[in-house]
KOLVEX-498017 format. One record per residue (C-alpha): residue in three letters; x, y, z; residue number from 1; chain. Coordinates in Angstrom, 1 decimal. Layout:
# KOLVEX-498017
("ala"; (X; Y; Z); NUM; "A")
...
# end
This chain:
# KOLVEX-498017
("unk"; (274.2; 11.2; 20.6); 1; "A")
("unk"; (276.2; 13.5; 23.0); 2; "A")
("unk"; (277.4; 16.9; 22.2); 3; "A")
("unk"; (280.6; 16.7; 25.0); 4; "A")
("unk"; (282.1; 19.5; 26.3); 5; "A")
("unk"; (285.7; 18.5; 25.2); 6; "A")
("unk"; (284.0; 19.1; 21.2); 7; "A")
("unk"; (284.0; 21.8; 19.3); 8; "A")
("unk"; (280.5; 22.8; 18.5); 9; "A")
("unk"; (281.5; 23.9; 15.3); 10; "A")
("unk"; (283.4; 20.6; 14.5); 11; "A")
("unk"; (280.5; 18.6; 15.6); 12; "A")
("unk"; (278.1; 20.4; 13.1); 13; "A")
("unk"; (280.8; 19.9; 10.5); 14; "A")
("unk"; (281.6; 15.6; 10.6); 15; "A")
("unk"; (277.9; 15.2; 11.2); 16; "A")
("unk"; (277.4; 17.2; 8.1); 17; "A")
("unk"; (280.0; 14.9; 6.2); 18; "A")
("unk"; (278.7; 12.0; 7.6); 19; "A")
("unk"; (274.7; 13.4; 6.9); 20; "A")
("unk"; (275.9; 13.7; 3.2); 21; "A")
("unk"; (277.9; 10.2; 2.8); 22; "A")
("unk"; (275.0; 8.4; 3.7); 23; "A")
("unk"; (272.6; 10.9; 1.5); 24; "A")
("unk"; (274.6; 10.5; -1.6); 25; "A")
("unk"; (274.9; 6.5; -1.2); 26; "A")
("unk"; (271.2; 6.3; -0.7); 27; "A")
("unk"; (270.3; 8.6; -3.2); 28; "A")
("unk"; (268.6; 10.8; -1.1); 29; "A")
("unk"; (269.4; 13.9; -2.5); 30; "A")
("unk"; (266.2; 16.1; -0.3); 31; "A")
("unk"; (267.3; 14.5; 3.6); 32; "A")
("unk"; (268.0; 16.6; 6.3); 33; "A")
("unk"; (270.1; 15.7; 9.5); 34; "A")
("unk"; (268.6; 15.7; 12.4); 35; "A")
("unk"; (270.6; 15.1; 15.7); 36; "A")
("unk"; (269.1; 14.3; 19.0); 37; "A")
("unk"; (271.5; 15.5; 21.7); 38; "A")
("unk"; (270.4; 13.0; 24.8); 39; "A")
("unk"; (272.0; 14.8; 27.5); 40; "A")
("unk"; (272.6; 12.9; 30.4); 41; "A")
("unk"; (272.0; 14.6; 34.0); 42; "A")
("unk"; (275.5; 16.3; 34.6); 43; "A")
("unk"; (275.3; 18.2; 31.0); 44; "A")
("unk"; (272.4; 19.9; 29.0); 45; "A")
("unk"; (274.4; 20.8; 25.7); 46; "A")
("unk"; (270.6; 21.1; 23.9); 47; "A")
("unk"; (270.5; 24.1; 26.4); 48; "A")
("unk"; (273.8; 25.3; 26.0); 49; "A")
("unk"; (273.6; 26.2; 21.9); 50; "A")
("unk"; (269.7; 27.2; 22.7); 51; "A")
("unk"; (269.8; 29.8; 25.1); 52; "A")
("unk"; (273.6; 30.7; 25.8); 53; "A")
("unk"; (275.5; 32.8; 23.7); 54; "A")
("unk"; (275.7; 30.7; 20.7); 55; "A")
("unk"; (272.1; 31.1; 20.0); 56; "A")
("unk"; (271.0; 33.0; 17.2); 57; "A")
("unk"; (275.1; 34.1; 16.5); 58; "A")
("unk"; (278.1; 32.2; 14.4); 59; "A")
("unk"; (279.8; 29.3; 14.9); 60; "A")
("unk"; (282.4; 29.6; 12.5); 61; "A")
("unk"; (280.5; 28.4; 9.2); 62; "A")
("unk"; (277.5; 27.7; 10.8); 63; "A")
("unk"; (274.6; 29.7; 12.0); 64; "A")
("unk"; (271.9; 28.7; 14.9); 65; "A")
("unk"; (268.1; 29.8; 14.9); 66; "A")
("unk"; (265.3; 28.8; 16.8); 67; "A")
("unk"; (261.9; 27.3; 15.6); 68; "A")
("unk"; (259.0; 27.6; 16.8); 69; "A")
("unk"; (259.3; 24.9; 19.7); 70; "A")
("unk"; (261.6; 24.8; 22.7); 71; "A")
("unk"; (263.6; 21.6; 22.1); 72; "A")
("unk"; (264.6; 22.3; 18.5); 73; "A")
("unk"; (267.3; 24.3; 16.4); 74; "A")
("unk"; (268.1; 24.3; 13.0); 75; "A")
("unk"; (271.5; 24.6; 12.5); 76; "A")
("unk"; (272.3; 26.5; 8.5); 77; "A")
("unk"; (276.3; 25.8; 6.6); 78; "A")
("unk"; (277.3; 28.3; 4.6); 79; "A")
("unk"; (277.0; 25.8; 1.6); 80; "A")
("unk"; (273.2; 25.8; 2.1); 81; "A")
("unk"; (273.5; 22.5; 4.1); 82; "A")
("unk"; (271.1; 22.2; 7.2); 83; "A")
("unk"; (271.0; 20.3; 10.1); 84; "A")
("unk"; (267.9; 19.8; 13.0); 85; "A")
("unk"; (269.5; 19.8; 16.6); 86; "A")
("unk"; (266.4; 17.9; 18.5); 87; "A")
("unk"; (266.7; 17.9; 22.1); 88; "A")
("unk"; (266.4; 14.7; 24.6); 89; "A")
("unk"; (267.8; 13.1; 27.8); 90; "A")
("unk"; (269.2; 10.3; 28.8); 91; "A")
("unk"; (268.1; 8.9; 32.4); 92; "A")
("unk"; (269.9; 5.8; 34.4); 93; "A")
("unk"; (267.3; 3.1; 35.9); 94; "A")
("unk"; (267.5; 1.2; 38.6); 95; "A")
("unk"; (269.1; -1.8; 36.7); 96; "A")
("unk"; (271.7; 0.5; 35.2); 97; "A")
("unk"; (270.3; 0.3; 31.8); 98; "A")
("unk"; (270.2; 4.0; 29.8); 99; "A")
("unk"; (267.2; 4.7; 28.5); 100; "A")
("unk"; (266.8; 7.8; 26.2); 101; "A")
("unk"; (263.8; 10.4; 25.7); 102; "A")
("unk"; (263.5; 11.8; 22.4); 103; "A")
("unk"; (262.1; 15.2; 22.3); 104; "A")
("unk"; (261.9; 16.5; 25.9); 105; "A")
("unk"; (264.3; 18.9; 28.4); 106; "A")
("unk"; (263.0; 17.4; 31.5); 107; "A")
("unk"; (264.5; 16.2; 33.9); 108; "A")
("unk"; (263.3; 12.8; 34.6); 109; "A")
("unk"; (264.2; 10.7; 37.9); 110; "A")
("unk"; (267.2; 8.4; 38.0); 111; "A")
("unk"; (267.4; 5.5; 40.1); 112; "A")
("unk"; (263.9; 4.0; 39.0); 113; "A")
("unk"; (262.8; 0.2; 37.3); 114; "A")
("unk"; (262.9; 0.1; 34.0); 115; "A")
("unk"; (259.5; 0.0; 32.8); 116; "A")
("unk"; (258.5; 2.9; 35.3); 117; "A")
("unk"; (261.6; 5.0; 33.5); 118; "A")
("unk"; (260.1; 4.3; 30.3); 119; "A")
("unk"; (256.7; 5.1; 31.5); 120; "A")
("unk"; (257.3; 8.1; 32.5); 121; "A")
("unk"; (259.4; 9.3; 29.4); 122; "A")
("unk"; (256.4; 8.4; 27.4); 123; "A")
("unk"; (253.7; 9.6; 29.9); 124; "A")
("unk"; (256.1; 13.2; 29.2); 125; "A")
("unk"; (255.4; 13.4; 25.8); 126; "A")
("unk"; (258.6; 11.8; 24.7); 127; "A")
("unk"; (259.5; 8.7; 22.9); 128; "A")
("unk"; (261.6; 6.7; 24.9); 129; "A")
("unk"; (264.6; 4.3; 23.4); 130; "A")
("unk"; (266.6; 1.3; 24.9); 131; "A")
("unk"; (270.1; 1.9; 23.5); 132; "A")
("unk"; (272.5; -0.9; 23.3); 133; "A")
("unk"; (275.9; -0.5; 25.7); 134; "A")
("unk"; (278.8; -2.5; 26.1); 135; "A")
("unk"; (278.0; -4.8; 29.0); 136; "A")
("unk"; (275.1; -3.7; 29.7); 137; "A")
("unk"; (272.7; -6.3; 27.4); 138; "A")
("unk"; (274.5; -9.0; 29.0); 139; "A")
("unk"; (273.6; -11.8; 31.4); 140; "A")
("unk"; (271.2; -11.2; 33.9); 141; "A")
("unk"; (270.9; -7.7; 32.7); 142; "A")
("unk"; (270.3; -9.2; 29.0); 143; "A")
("unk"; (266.9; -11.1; 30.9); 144; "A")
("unk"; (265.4; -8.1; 32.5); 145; "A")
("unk"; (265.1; -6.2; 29.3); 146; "A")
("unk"; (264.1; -9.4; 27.5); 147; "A")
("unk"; (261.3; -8.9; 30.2); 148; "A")
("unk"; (260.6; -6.0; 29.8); 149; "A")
("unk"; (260.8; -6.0; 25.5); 150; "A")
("unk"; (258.2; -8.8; 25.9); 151; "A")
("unk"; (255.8; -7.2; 28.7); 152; "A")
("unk"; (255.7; -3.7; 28.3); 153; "A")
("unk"; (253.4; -1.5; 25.4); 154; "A")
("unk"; (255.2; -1.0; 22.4); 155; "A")
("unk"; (253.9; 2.4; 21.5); 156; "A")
("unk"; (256.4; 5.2; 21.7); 157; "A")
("unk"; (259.1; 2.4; 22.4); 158; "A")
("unk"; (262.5; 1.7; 20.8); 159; "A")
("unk"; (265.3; -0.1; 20.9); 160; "A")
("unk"; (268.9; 1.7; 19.3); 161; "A")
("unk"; (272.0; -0.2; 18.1); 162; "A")
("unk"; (275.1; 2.0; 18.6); 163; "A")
("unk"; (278.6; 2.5; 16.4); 164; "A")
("unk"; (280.1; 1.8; 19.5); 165; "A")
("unk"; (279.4; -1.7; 19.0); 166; "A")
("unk"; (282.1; -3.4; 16.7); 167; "A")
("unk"; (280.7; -4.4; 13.6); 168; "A")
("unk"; (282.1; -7.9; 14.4); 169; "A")
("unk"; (280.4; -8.5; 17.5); 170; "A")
("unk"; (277.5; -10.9; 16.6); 171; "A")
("unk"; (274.5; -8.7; 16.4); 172; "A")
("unk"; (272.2; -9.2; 19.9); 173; "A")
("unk"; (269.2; -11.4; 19.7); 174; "A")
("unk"; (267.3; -8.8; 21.9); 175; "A")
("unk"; (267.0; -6.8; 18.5); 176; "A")
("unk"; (264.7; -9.6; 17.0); 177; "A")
("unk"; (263.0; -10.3; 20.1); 178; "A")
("unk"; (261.9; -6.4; 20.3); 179; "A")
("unk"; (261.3; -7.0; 16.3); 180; "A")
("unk"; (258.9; -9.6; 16.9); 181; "A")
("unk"; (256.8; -7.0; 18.9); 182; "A")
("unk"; (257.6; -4.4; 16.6); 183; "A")
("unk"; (259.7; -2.4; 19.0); 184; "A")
("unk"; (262.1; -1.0; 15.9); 185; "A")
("unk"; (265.8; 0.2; 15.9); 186; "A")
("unk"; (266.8; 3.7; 16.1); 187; "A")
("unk"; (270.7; 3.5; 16.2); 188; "A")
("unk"; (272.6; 6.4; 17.1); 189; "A")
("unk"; (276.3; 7.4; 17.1); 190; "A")
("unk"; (277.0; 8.0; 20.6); 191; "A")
("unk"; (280.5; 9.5; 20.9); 192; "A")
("unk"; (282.5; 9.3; 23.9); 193; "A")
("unk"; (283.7; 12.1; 25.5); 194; "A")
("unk"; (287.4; 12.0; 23.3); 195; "A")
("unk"; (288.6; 14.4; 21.6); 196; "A")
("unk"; (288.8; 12.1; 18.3); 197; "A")
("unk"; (285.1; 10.7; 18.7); 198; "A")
("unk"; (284.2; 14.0; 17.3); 199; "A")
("unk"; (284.0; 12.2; 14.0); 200; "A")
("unk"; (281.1; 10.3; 14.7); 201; "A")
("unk"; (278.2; 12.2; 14.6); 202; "A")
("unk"; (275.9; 10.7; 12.5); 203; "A")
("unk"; (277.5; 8.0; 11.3); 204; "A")
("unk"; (274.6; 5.3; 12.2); 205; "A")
("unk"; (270.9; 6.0; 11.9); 206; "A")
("unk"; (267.7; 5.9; 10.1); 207; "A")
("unk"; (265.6; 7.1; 7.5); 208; "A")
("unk"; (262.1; 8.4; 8.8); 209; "A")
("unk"; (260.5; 9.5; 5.2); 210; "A")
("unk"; (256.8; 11.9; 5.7); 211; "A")
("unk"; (256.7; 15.6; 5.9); 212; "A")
("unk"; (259.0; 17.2; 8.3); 213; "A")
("unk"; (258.1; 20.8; 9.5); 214; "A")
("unk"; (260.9; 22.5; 10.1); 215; "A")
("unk"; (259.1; 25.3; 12.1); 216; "A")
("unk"; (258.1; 22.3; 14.8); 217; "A")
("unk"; (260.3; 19.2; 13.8); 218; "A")
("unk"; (259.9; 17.7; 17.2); 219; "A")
("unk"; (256.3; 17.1; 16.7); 220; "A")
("unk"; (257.0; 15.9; 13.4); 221; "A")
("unk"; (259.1; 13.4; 14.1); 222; "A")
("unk"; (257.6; 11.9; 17.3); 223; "A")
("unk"; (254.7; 11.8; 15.1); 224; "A")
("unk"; (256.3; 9.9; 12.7); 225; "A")
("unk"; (257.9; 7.6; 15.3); 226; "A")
("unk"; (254.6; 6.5; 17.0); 227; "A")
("unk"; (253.1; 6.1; 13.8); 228; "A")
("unk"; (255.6; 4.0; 12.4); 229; "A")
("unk"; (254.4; 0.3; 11.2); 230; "A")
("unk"; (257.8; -1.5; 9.9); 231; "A")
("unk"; (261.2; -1.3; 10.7); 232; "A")
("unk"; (262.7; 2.0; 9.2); 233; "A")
("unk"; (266.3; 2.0; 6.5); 234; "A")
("unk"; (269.5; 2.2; 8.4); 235; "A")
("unk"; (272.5; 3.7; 7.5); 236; "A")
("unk"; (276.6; 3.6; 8.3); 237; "A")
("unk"; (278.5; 1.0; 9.8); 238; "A")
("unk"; (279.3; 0.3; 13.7); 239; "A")
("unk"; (282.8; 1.0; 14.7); 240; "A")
("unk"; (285.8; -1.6; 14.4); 241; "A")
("unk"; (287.2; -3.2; 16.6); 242; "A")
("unk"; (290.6; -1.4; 16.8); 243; "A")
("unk"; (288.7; 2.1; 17.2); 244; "A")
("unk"; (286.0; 0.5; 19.5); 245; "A")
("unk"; (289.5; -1.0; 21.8); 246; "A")
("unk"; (291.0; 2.3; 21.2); 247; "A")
("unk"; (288.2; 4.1; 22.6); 248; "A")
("unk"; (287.2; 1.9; 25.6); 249; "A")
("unk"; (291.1; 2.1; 27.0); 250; "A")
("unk"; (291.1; 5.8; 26.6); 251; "A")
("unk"; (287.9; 6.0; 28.8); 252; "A")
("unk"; (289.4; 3.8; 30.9); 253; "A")
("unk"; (292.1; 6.4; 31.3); 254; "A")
("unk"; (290.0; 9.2; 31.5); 255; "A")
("unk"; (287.9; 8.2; 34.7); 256; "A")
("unk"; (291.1; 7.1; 36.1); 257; "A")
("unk"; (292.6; 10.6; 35.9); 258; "A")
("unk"; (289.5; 12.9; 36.2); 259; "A")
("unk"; (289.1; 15.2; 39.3); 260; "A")
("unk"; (287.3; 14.4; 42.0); 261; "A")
("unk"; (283.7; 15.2; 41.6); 262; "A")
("unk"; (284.1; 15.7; 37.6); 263; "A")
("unk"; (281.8; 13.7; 35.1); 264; "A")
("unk"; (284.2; 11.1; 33.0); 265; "A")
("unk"; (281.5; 9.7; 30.9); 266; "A")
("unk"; (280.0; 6.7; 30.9); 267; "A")
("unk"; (279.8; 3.0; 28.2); 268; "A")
# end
């Protein structure tokens, strides 16, 4: 997910944390934690921002931030006793114009290349790399190059992610069983535009990694637990409907058409 400038920090923390605890309670998984990868595209680094500017280490109003032992984590503590992970990652543009995410790394890694080198070189930096479904962008002739590449390229430290952007009543994309088959799995994520009202979305859509977490290195602990994975893992939440997902499109629509010159507007 992104952490936009145009959120609140502290807001953020807080509808994740409801939306951590909805899907807790109806799973009866009383012990979770929330753990939120912030895949940053090149024009932000929000993971940086709470890290190393001022909000490190101080209050966000009921929340406090502390490092772990390892660069590209936080854990974020409530007041209540609640805890979240903050886990940093990237999002890099290929040549095609797919996104392709890298879970667990700050680098900077090179826009503009294929596919399959993208996700090579996420994974030859230590990261796991996912695939994450956007509108128009599984489509067509766009929808056979990553059938190409969910069929050709090594599975380890590969994913594919649904995303609550999607309307729960588009049909759900074949690609998903075709990466399935090679037991490329789904790691949905909530991906909130850059609105002010999308601030209610963190964690909304997910899943459930079960093994020992450290929380003094949960980066290592979960990109252990994601290579090591051997079936599909629990979701959780529901995609978006489609009056919010029409809502949302036309008012990023409106943003890009009325952003300055030179000034990120997001992207779909």
């Amino acid at each position: 997910m992104h952490l936009h400038r145009c959120f609140d920090p502290a807001g953020f923390l807080d509808s994740a944390r409801e939306n951590f605890r909805a899907a807790a309670e109806q799973a009866g998984r009383s012990n979770s934690i929330g753990c939120l990868w912030l895949t940053d595209p090149p024009e932000d680094r929000s993971f940086h921002r709470l890290s190393r500017g001022n909000l490190a280490g101080r209050r966000m109003d009921r929340w406090s931030l502390s490092p772990t032992s390892e660069p590209t984590s936080l854990l974020a503590v409530h007041d209540s006793g609640d805890r979240l992970l903050l886990l940093a990652g990237r999002q890099i543009a290929s040549r095609e114009r797919f996104e392709v995410l890298a879970l667990g790394s700050e680098v900077d890694f090179s826009s503009g290349q294929s596919l399959g080198d993208t996700i090579a070189a996420v994974r030859e930096g230590g990261a796991v790399a996912v695939v994450p479904w956007g509108f128009g962008k599984w489509w067509f002739r766009r929808s056979r190059l990553l059938a190409h590449a969910l069929r050709t390229l090594p599975t380890r430290g590969l994913f594919v992610g649904d995303n609550a952007a999607r309307p729960r009543l588009f049909p759900r994309p074949p690609l998903f069983d075709l990466a399935a088959s090679r037991k490329i799995y789904n790691l949905p994520g909530s991906d909130p535009l850059p609105l002010r009202w999308e601030i209610r979305k963190p964690g909304r859509l997910g899943a459930v990694l079960e093994g020992p977490l450290d929380l003094s290195r949960p980066v290592a602990s979960l990109l252990q637990m994601l290579r090591e994975l051997r079936a599909q893992p629990p979701l959780f939440g529901t995609p978006d409907s489609v009056a919010g997902f029409v809502r949302s499109q036309v008012g990023l629509r409106l943003r890009q058409r009325t952003a300055a010159p030179g000034q990120p507007a997001g992207d779909n």
